[in-house]
Legacy VTK file of the C-alpha trace (Angstrom):
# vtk DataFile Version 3.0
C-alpha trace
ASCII
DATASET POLYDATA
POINTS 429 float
63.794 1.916 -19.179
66.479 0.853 -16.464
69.464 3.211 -16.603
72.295 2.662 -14.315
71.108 5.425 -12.041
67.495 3.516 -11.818
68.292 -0.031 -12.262
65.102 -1.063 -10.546
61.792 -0.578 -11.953
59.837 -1.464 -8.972
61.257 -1.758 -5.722
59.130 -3.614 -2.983
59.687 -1.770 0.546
58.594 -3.722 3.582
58.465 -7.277 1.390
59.055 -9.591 4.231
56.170 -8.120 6.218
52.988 -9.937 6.331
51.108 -8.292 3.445
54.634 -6.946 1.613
55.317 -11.059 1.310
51.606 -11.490 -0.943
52.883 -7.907 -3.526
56.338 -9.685 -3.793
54.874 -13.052 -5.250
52.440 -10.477 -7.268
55.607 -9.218 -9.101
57.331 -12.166 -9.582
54.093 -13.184 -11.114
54.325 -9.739 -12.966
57.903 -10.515 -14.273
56.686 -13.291 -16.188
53.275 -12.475 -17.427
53.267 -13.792 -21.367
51.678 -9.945 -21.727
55.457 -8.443 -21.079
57.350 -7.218 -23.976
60.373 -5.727 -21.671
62.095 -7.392 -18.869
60.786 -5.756 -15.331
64.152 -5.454 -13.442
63.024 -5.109 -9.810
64.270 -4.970 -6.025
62.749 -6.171 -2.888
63.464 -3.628 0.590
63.779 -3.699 3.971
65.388 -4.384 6.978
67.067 -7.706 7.299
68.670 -9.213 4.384
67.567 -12.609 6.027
64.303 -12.231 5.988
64.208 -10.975 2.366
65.692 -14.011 1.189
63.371 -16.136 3.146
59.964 -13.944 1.265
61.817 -14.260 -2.027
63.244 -18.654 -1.637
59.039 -19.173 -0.145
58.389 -17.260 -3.388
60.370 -19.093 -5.511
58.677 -22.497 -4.109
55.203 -21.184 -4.053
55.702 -20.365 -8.024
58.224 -23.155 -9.082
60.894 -21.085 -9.929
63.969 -22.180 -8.378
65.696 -19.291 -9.893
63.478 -16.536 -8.923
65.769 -15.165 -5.802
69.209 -14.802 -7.868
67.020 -12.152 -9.929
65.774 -9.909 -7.333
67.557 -7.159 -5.883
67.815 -6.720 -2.371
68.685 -3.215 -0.694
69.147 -2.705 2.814
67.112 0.551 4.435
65.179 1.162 7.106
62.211 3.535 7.921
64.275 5.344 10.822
67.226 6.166 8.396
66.111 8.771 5.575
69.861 8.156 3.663
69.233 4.726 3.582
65.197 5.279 2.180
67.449 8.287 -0.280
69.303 5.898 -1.330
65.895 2.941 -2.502
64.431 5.587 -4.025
67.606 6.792 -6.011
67.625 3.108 -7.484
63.490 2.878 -8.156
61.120 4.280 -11.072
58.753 3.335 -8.903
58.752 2.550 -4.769
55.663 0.161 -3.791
55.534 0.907 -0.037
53.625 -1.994 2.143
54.941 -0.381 5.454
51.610 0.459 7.741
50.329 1.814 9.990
51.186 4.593 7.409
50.321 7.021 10.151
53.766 6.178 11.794
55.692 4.923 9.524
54.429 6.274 5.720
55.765 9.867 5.699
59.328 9.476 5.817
59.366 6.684 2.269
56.977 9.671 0.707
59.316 12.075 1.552
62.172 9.841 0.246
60.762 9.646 -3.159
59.480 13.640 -3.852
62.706 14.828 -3.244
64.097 12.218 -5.721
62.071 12.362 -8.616
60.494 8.466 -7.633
56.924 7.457 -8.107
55.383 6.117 -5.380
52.530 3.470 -4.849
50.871 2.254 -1.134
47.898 0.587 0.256
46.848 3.269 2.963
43.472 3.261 3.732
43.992 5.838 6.599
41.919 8.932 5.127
44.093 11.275 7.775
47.282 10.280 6.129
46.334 10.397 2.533
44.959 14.079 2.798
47.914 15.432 5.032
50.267 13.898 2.483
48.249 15.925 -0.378
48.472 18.935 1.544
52.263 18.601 2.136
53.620 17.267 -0.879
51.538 17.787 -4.152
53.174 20.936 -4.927
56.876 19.671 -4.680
55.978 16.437 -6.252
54.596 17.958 -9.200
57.884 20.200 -9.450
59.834 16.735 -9.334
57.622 15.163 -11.808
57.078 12.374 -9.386
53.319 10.543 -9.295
52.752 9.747 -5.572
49.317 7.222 -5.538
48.052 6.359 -2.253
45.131 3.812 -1.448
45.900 1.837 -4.698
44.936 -1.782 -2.785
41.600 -3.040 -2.020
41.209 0.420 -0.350
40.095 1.439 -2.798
41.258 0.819 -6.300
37.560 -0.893 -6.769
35.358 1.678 -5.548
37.358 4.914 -7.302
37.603 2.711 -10.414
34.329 1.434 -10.018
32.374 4.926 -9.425
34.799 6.185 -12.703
33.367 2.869 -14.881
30.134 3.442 -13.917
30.062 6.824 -15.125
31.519 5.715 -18.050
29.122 2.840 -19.256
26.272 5.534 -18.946
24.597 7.139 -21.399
24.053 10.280 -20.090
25.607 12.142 -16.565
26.141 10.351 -13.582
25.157 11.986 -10.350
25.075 9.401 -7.809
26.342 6.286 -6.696
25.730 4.137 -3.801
27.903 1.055 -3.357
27.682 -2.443 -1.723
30.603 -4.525 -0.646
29.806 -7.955 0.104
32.644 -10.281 1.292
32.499 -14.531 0.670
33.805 -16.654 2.472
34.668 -20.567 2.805
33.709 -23.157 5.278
36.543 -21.681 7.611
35.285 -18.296 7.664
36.978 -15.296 7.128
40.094 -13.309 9.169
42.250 -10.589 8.637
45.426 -9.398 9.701
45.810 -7.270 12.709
47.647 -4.995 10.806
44.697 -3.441 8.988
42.877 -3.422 12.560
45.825 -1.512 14.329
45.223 1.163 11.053
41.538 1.331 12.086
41.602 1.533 15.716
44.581 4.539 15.751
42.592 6.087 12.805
39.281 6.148 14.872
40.986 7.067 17.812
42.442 10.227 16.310
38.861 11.537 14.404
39.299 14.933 15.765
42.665 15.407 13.841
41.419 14.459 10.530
38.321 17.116 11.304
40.918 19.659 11.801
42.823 19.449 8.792
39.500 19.299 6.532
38.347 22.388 8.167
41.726 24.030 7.911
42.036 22.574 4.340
39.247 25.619 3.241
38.125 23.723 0.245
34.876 25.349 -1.428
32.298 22.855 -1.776
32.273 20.845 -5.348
28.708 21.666 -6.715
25.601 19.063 -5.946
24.035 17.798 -9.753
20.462 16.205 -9.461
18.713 15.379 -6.505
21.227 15.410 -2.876
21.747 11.747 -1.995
20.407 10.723 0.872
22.332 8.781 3.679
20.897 5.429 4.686
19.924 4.574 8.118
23.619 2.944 10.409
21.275 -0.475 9.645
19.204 -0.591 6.710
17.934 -3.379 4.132
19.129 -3.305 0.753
16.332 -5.098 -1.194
18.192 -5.493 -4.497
20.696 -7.672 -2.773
18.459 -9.057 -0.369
20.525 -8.139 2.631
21.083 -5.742 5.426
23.663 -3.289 5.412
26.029 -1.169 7.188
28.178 2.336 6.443
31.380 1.294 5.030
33.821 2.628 7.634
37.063 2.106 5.233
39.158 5.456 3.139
36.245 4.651 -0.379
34.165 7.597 0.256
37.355 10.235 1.073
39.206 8.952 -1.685
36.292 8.758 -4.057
35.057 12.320 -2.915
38.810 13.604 -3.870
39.137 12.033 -6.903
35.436 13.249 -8.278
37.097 16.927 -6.881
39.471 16.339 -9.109
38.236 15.868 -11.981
35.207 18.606 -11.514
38.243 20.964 -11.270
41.147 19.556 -13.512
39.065 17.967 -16.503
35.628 19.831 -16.007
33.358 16.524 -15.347
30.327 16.679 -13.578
30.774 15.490 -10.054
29.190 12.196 -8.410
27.828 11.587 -5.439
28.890 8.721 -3.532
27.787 6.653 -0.267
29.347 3.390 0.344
28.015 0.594 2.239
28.309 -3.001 3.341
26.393 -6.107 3.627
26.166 -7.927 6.189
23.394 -10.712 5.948
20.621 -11.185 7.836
19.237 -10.388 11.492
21.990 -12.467 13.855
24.874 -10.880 12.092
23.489 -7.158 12.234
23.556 -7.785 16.111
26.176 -9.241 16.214
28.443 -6.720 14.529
26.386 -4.128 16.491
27.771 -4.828 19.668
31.321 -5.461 18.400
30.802 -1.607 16.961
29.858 -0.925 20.417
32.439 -1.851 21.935
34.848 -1.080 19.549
33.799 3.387 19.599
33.511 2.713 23.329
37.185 1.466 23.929
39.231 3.560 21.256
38.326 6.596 22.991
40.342 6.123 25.326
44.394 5.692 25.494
44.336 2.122 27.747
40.714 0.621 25.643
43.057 1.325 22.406
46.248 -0.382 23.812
43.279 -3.726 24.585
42.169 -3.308 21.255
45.453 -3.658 19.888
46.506 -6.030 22.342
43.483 -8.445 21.845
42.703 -8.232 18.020
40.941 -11.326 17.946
38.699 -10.810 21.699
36.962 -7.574 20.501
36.658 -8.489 16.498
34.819 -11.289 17.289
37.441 -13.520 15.335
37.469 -11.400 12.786
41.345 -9.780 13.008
44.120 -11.991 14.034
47.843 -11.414 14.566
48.403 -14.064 12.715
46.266 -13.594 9.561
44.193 -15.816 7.169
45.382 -18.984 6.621
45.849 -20.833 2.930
42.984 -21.788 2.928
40.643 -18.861 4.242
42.413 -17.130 1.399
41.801 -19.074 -1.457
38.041 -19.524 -0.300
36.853 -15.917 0.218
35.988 -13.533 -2.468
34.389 -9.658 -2.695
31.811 -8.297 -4.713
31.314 -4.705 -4.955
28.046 -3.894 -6.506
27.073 -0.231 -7.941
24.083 1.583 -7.809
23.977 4.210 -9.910
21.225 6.943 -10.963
21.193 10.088 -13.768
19.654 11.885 -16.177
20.108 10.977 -20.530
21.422 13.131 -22.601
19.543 16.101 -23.525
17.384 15.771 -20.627
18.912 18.006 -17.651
18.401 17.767 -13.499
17.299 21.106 -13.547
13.694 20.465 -12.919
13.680 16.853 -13.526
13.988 13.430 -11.870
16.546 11.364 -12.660
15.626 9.377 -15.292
18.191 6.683 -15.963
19.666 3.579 -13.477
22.430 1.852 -13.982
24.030 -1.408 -11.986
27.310 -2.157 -12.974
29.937 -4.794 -9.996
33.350 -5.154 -9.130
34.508 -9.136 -8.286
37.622 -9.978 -7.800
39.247 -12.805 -5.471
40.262 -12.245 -1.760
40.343 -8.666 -0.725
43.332 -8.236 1.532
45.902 -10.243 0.089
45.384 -11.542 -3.462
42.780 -8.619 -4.504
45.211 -5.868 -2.847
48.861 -7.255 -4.311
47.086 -7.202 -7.891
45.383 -3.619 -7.960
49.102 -2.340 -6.417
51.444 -4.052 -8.819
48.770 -3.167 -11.924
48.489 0.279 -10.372
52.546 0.722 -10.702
52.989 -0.909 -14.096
50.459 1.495 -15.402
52.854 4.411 -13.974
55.788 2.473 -15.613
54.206 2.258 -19.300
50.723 4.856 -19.468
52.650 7.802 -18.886
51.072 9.752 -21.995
47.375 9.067 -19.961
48.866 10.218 -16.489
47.989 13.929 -15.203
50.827 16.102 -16.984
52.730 17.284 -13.994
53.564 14.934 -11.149
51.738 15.456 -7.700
49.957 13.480 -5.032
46.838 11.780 -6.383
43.750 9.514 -5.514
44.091 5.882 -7.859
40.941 7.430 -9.819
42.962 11.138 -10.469
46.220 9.293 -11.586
44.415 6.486 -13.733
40.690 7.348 -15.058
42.612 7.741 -18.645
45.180 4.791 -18.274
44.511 1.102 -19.568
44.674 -0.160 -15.656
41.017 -1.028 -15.879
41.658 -3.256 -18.838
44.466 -4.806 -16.867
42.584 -5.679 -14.173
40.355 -7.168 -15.647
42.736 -9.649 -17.439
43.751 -10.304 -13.802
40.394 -11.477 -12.165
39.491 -7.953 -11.334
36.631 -8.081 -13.242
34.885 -4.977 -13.697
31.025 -5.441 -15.818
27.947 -3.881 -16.393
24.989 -5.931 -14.878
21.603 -3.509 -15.997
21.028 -0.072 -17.459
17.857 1.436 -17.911
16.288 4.562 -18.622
12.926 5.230 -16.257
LINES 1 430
429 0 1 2 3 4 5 6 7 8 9 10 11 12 13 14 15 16 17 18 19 20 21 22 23 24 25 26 27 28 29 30 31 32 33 34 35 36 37 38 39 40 41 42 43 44 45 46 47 48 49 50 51 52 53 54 55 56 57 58 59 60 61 62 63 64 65 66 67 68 69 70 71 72 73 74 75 76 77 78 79 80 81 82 83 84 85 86 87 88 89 90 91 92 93 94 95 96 97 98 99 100 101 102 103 104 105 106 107 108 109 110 111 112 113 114 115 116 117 118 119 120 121 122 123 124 125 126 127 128 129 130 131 132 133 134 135 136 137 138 139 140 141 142 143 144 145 146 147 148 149 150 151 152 153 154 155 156 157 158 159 160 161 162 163 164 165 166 167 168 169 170 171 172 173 174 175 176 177 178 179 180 181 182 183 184 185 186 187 188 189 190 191 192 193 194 195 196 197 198 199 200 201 202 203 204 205 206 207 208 209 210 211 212 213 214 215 216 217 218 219 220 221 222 223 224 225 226 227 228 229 230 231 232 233 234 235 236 237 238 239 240 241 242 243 244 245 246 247 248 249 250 251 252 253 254 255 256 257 258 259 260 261 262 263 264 265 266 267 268 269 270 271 272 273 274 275 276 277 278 279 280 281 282 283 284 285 286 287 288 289 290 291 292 293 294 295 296 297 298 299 300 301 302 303 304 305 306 307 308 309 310 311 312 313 314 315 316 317 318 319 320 321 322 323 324 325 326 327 328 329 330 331 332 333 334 335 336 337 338 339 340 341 342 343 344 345 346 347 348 349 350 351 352 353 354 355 356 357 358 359 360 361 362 363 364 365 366 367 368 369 370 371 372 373 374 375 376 377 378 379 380 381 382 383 384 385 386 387 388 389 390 391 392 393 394 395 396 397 398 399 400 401 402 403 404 405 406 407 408 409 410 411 412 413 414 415 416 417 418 419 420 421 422 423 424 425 426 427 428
């Protein structure tokens, strides 16, 4: 419900920036979904009143509703004033942040909403900043009863979902996954805001920290079930998808490691094993991405390679980042599929002795990853905090997308979005 204390369900922070613009059409898409019983009173954030009007009036023309901007909110705050980011979160149930790097500029609109009893939502996929957030603000969160869910976009909403569907659709225990990401795209290729490459090449650049909090972290080991998973060669050929592949360098495996921690300690499941990977064709494109690798763990080591990396997004990706992003048409061309391997043992039939006995592929397709895929696993991702609240963890806290939601519906809604989540083969061996 709205009260006059919250009159805003969701409040969009950062919605004129270039990914924030995609999550505000996503609501207004939201607001009128013939699945709504309740109105969805919402606000968008930021900066410059001007350029909020501008994202909702392109809005408004991009959906055909001429009316759309006279039912938005708009509030005024900025990431380098904490009364103004107070005083969003006073006025949210729940505050979607698209404000990144999150590094810099995530803490302070976390902060905001512990201390005020708001949910929270964001697309991180900076492993360093999800984990220090955990450490600092789970306990006080929980006291506040506020749900703070990082990494609910492409990163990595599919994989954490995935890995918990997976294990799910078998008959038996899951013990390991491996997954494959492949990414189409249209006659004009693919590209991707610098935005996300910034994230990577300050999150690369700054390994040593993220090393230091695990190790300081303590954690005792979550127990191994079946045979240990074995890590694939940096190039290796996946012959079920008739491809090579690489490591996938995103946040999937930290977040799904902390979510299958989670629920080994909180709900007593049996942990699973997971290595993530992508595809990346054939021969010409393995060397090709091998020397833009290269170069890439060459340069950020150093202060003046990462301020050319940054500088140059499109030189040293090969075309791949831009600072101006995809355009139209790149978007509506490309498309992800995230394909699970899976392996276990049938019931009755236990990995003390034995080989695992049962396979299972299951995928995850959905549209463009970045900025149709991401705007629809964040909106679902809040909704599901707005109206699953029976299915959430009992106390508030800071959680992985697979901690907060493995009981909620937001599979089901994803699905009924083009998320489409199915089993492909199961078979005992």
């Amino acid at each position: 419900m709205a009260t006059p204390q919250r009159p805003f369900h969701l409040v969009v922070f950062g919605a004129s920036g270039f990914t924030g613009q995609f999550v505000t059409e996503e609501v207004a898409r939201e607001q009128v979904s013939p699945e709504r019983s309740s109105r969805l009173p919402w606000a968008v954030a930021g900066r410059s009143r001007e350029k909020l009007q501008r994202v909702l009036e392109r809005a408004a023309v991009k959906l055909g509703r001429p009316t759309l901007s006279s039912e938005v909110g708009i509030i005024i705050c900025d990431i380098t004033n904490p009364a103004s980011l107070d005083e969003m979160a006073k006025q949210a149930t729940v505050v979607l942040n698209c404000v990144g790097p999150y590094r810099f500029y995530g803490e302070p609109v976390v902060k905001a909403c512990v201390e005020n009893g708001t949910s929270y939502i964001d697309i991180c996929g900076e492993p360093q900043f999800l984990e220090l957030m955990y450490w600092k603000y789970h306990e006080k969160a929980a006291e506040k009863g506020a749900y703070i869910v990082g990494s609910s976009g492409f990163d990595s909403i599919p994989a954490d979902l995935g890995v918990i569907y997976t294990r799910n659709k078998m008959n038996g225990t899951l013990t390991a996954v491996e997954s494959f990401l492949t990414i189409h795209s249209g006659p004009e290729g693919l590209c991707i805001h610098d935005g996300t490459w910034k994230s990577a090449v300050y999150g690369f650049g700054d390994q040593s920290n993220l090393k230091k909090l695990r190790n300081e972290s303590n954690l005792k080991p979550v127990p191994i079930v079946g045979p240990k998973l074995k890590r694939r060669w940096p190039v290796s050929y996946c012959r079920e998808l008739n491809s090579y592949s690489i490591p996938f360098l995103g946040a999937d495996v930290s977040v799904v490691k902390r979510t299958q921690r989670y629920l080994h300690e909180n709900l007593e499941q049996s942990p699973v094993q997971y290595a993530a990977y992508v595809t990346v064709g054939g021969v010409t494109s393995v060397i090709k991405l091998m020397f833009a690798g290269l170069f890439f763990l060459f340069f950020v080591k150093f202060g003046i390679g990462r301020q050319l990396l940054i500088k140059f997004p499109w030189l040293f990706s090969f075309g791949y980042f831009s600072k101006q992003g995809p355009t139209q048409k790149q978007i509506d061309a490309s498309s992800f599929t995230l394909t699970f391997f899976g392996q276990g043992y049938s019931q009755g039939f236990g990995p003390d002795k034995n080989k695992p006995n049962i396979r299972i592929c299951t995928q995850v397709k959905g549209p463009e990853a970045g900025y149709v895929a991401t705007p629809i696993a964040m909106v679902q991702a809040a909704i599901t905090l707005l109206t699953d609240a029976s299915d959430l963890p009992k106390a508030g806290g800071v959680f992985t997308p697979g901690a907060a939601f493995s009981r909620t519906k937001l599979i089901d809604r994803l699905n009924q979005r083009g998320i489409e989540f199915s089993v492909i083969s199961s078979s005992e061996v």
